[in-house]
N, C-alpha and C positions, 0 to 999 in steps of 0.2 A: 698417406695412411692416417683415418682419425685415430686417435686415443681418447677414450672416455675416462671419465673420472670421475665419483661419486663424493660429493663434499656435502659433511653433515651443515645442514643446515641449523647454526648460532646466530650469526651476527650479519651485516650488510646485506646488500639491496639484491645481490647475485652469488649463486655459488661459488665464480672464477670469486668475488670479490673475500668471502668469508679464504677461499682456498689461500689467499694472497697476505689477507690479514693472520690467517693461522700461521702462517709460515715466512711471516716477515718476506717482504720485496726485497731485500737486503740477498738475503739467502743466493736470491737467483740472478744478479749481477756478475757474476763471471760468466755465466752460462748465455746473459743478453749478448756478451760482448762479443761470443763469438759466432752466436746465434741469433741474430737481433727478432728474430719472427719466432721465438721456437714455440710460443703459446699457440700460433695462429690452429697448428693439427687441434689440440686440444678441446677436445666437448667435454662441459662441466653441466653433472644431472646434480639436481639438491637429494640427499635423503636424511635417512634417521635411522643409524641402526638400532636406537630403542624401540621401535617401534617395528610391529608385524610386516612382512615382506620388506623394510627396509624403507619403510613410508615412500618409494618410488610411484611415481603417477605413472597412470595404462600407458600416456603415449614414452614416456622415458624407459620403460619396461621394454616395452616394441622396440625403441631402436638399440638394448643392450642385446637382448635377443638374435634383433637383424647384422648388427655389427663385431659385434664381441669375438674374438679369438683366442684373446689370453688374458686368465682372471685373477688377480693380484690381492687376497681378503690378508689387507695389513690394520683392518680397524677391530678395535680392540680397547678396552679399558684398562689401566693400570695404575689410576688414583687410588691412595690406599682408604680413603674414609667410603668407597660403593659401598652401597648396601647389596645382600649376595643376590637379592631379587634384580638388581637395575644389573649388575654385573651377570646376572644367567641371560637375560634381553639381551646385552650386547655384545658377549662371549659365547652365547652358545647358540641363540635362538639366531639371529642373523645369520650365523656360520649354515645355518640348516635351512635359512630361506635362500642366502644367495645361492648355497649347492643345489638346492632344489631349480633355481631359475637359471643358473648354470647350464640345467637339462636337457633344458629348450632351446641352446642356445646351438646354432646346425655348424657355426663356423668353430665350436668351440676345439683348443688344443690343449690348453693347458688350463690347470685348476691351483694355483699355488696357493696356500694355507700359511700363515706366519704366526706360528705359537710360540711358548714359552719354554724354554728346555728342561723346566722342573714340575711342566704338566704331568709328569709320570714320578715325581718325586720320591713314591713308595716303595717302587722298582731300582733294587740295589742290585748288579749295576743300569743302565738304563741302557737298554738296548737300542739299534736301529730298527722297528719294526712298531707297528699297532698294536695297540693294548687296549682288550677289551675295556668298556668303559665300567664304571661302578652303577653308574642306572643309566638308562636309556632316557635319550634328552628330550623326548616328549613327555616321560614321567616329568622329568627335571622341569621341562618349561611348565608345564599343567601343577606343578607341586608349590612351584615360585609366584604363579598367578593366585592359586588360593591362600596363600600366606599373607602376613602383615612382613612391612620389611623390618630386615634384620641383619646388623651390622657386623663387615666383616674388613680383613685388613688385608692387601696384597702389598706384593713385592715386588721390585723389577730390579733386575741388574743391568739395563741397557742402557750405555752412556752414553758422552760426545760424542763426535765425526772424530775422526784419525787425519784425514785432508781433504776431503771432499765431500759438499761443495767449497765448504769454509774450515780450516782446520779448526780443531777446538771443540764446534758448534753446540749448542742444549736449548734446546726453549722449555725443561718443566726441570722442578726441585723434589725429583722422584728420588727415594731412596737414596745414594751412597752420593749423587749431587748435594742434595739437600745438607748430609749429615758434613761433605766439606766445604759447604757455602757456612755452614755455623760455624767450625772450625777458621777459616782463614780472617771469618768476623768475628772473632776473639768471644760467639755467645755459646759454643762448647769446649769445654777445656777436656772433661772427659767423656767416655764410652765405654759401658760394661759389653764385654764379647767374649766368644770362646774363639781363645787362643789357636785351639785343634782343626777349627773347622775353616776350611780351605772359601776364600771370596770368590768367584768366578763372574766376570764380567765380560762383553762385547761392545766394541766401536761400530754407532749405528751403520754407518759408512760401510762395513764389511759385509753389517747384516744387508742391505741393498743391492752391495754387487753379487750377492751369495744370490738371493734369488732370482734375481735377472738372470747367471747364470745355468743355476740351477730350470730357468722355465729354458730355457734355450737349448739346453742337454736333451730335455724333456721330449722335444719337438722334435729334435733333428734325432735321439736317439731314442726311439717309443719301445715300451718292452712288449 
C-alpha cells in the first residue's frame, strides 16, 4: 500500500529530506529497528500550504487524486508571532483547497480534520457538533488578501509524547513548553495567572492514536 505524504517544502534537496530534517532521524529509530524498510511505502509530494491549492504541481495533484483513500489535514500554524493574514492561508484557505481536491479523489473514505478544541471558545459549554461559522471563509480569505498584515497572538496547549515514539518528546518552545524551559533555566521566577481558570492540556502521542483511530471507526463504521 503507498502512503503519500505532503511535506512543506523549507529546507533540503527533497521533500523525504526536509520531512527527515523536520522531524529529527532520531525520532524514528525505534520504528527502523523493527521495521528497517518502513519508509520504502512512503511517497513524499513537496507543497506549501501558504499558498493557493497547496502550491501542489498538475502531476503530484493527479496521483493524490488517483491514489488517496484517507486524508489526514494535521498542517496547521500555531507560532504565536503569524500575522492573521499568513495564519487565514494556512488555517483556513488550505483546509478549503485540500477539501475541495478531496472531491475528486474516487478512492476517497475518510476526510480527518485536526483542529484546535478552543476553535468554538465562545460556545459555553462546547458541544460535540458544528457551529456555524462567524463569516464564511471565502469572505475570510478575499478580506485577508485585500488587507495589509496584521498581528496577532495564538495559543497552543499541545505537548510532549506520553511514550511514543520517544517518551518525553517536543521539537518547538510553544506555549506552556516555553514558559517551563524559562522556569527550570532559572530566566523566570514568576507568572502573573488566574488562579480560577482550569489549564487544559494533551500528550501529542494520544492526539495520533486518536485519529488514526478515529479514521478507522470511520471506515469500518460509516453512518
Amino acid at each position: 500500500m503507498m502512503e503519500l505524504l505532503i511535506i512543506h517544502r523549507i529546507r533540503g534537496p527533497t521533500p523525504i529530506q526536509n520531512f527527515y530534517d523536520g522531524q529529527g532521524v532520531f525520532l524514528f529509530e525505534t520504528l527502523k529497528e523493527k521495521q528497517p524498510t518502513f519508509q520504502n511505502p512512503i511517497v513524499t509530494i513537496g507543497g506549501d500550504s501558504n499558498l493557493p491549492n497547496l502550491g501542489i504541481s498538475v502531476i503530484d495533484k493527479a496521483t493524490l487524486i488517483r491514489e488517496v483513500s484517507i486524508v489526514f489535514n494535521v498542517a496547521a500554524t500555531v507560532k504565536f508571532n503569524k500575522t492573521i493574514k499568513l495564519a487565514t492561508a494556512i488555517n483556513v484557505q488550505s483546509v478549503r483547497d485540500l477539501i475541495n481536491l478531496s472531491k475528486e479523489m474516487s478512492k476517497l473514505k475518510n476526510f480527518i480534520h485536526v483542529s484546535t478544541a478552543y476553535i468554538n471558545f465562545l460556545q459555553n459549554p462546547i458541544e460535540e457538533k458544528f457551529y456555524d461559522p462567524p463569516i464564511d471563509d471565502d469572505k475570510l480569505i478575499n478580506l485577508m488578501n485585500s488587507m495589509n498584515e496584521i498581528a496577532r497572538r495564538y495559543y497552543t496547549t499541545v505537548r510532549n509524547t506520553f511514550r511514543k515514539p520517544i517518551r518525553r518528546w517536543v521539537n518547538n518552545t510553544h506555549g506552556l513548553t516555553r514558559i517551563t524551559a524559562n522556569v527550570l533555566m532559572g530566566l523566570m521566577r514568576t507568572h502573573h495567572d488566574d488562579s480560577s481558570v482550569k489549564l487544559d492540556f494533551v500528550l501529542r502521542d494520544m492526539i495520533a492514536n486518536g485519529i488514526i483511530a478515529s479514521a478507522w471507526n470511520t471506515a469500518n463504521n460509516p453512518r
